[in-house]
C-alpha positions as CSV (number, residue, x, y, z in Angstrom):
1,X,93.9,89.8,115.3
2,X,97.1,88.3,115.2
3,X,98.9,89.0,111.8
4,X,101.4,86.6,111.9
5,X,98.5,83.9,112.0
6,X,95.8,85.8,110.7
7,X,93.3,84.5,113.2
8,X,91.3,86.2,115.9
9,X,90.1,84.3,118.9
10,X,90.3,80.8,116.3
11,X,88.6,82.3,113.4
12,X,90.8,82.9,110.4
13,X,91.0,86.3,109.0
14,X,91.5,85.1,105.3
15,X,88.0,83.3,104.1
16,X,88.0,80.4,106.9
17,X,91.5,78.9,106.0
18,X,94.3,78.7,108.6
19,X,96.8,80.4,107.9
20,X,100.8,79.9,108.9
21,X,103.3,82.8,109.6
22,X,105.0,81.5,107.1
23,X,102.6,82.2,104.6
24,X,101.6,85.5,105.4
25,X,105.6,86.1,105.3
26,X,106.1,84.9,101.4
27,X,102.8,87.1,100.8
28,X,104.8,90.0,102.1
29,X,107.5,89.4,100.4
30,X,105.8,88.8,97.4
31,X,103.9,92.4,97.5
32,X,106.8,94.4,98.9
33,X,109.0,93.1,95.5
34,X,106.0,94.2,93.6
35,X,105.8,98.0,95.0
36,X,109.3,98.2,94.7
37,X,109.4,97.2,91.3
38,X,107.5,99.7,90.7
39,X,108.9,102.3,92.5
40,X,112.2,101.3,91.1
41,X,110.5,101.5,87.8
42,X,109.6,105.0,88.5
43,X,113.2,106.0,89.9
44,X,114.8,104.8,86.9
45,X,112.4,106.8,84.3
46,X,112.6,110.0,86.7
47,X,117.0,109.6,86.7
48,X,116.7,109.3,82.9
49,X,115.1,112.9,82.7
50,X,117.9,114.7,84.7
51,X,120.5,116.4,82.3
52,X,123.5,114.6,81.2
53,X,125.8,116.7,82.7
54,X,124.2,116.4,86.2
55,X,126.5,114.2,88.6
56,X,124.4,111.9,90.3
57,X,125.8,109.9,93.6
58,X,125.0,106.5,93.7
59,X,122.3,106.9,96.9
60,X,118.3,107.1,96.5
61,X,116.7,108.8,99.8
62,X,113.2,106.5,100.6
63,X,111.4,108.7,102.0
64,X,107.3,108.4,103.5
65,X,105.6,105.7,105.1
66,X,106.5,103.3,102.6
67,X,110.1,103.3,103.5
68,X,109.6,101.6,106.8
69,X,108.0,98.2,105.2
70,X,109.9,95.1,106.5
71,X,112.3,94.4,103.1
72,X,111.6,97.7,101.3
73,X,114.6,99.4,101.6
74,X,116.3,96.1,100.4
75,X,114.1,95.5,97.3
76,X,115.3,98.5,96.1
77,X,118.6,98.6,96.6
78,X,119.1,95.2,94.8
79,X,116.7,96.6,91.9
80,X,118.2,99.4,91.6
81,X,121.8,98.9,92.4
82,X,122.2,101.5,94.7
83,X,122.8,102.3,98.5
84,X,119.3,103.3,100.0
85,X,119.6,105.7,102.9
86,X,116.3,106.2,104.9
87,X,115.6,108.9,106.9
88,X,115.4,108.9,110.7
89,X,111.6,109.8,110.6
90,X,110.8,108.8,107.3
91,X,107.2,109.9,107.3
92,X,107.6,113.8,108.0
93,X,111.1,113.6,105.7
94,X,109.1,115.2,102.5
95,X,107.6,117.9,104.7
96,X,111.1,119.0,106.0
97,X,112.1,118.7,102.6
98,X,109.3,121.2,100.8
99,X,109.7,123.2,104.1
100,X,113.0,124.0,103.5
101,X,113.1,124.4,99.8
102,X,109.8,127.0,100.9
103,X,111.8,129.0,103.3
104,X,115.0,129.2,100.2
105,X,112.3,130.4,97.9
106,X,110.4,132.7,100.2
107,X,112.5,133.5,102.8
C-alpha cells in the first residue's frame, strides 16, 4: 500500500475513492494540529501548576513516538510559543529519563 496514494495494486484504501497525495497530506496536517492542540493544551495546564517562583526556560523537550510526526514539532512550537528541542532517540528519551531520576533516588 502506497500511503501517499492510498491505493494498493489500483484498489483504494479509503472506501473505493482515489485518493491524491495531496489529500492525504492536508489530512495530516489537519490531525497533527489537532494532537498538538491538545498536547499544547495539556503543556499549558501542567506549566500553570509549577510554583511561581520556579524559573522556567522558554524550551519544551517532545519526547516519545509522537515527537517524530512529520509537522509535530512545529505545531507546537507555534502553539505554544516556544523553542521545541527533540531528543536524538525520541522514543527511549522517557526511559533514560525515569532511569536516571531511579538511579538519584535509589542509588
Amino acid at each position: 500500500m502506497s500511503l501517499a496514494t492510498g491505493h494498493v495494486k489500483g484498489i483504494s484504501a479509503f472506501g473505493g475513492a482515489k485518493v491524491a497525495k495531496r489529500d492525504v497530506e492536508e489530512r495530516m496536517k489537519v490531525g497533527v494540529a489537532q494532537l498538538a492542540e491538545k498536547i499544547c493544551y495539556d503543556a499549558r495546564y501542567l506549566l500553570a501548576q509549577l510554583p511561581a517562583n520556579l524559573e522556567c526556560s522558554r524550551r519544551i523537550v517532545l519526547s516519545g513516538g509522537g515527537s517524530m510526526i512529520k509537522g509535530m514539532k512545529k505545531a507546537v512550537e507555534e502553539n505554544l510559543g516556544v523553542k521545541v528541542l527533540v531528543p536524538s532517540s525520541p522514543i527511549f528519551s522517557n526511559v533514560r529519563g525515569f532511569y536516571k531520576i531511579g538511579l538519584r533516588l535509589y542509588g
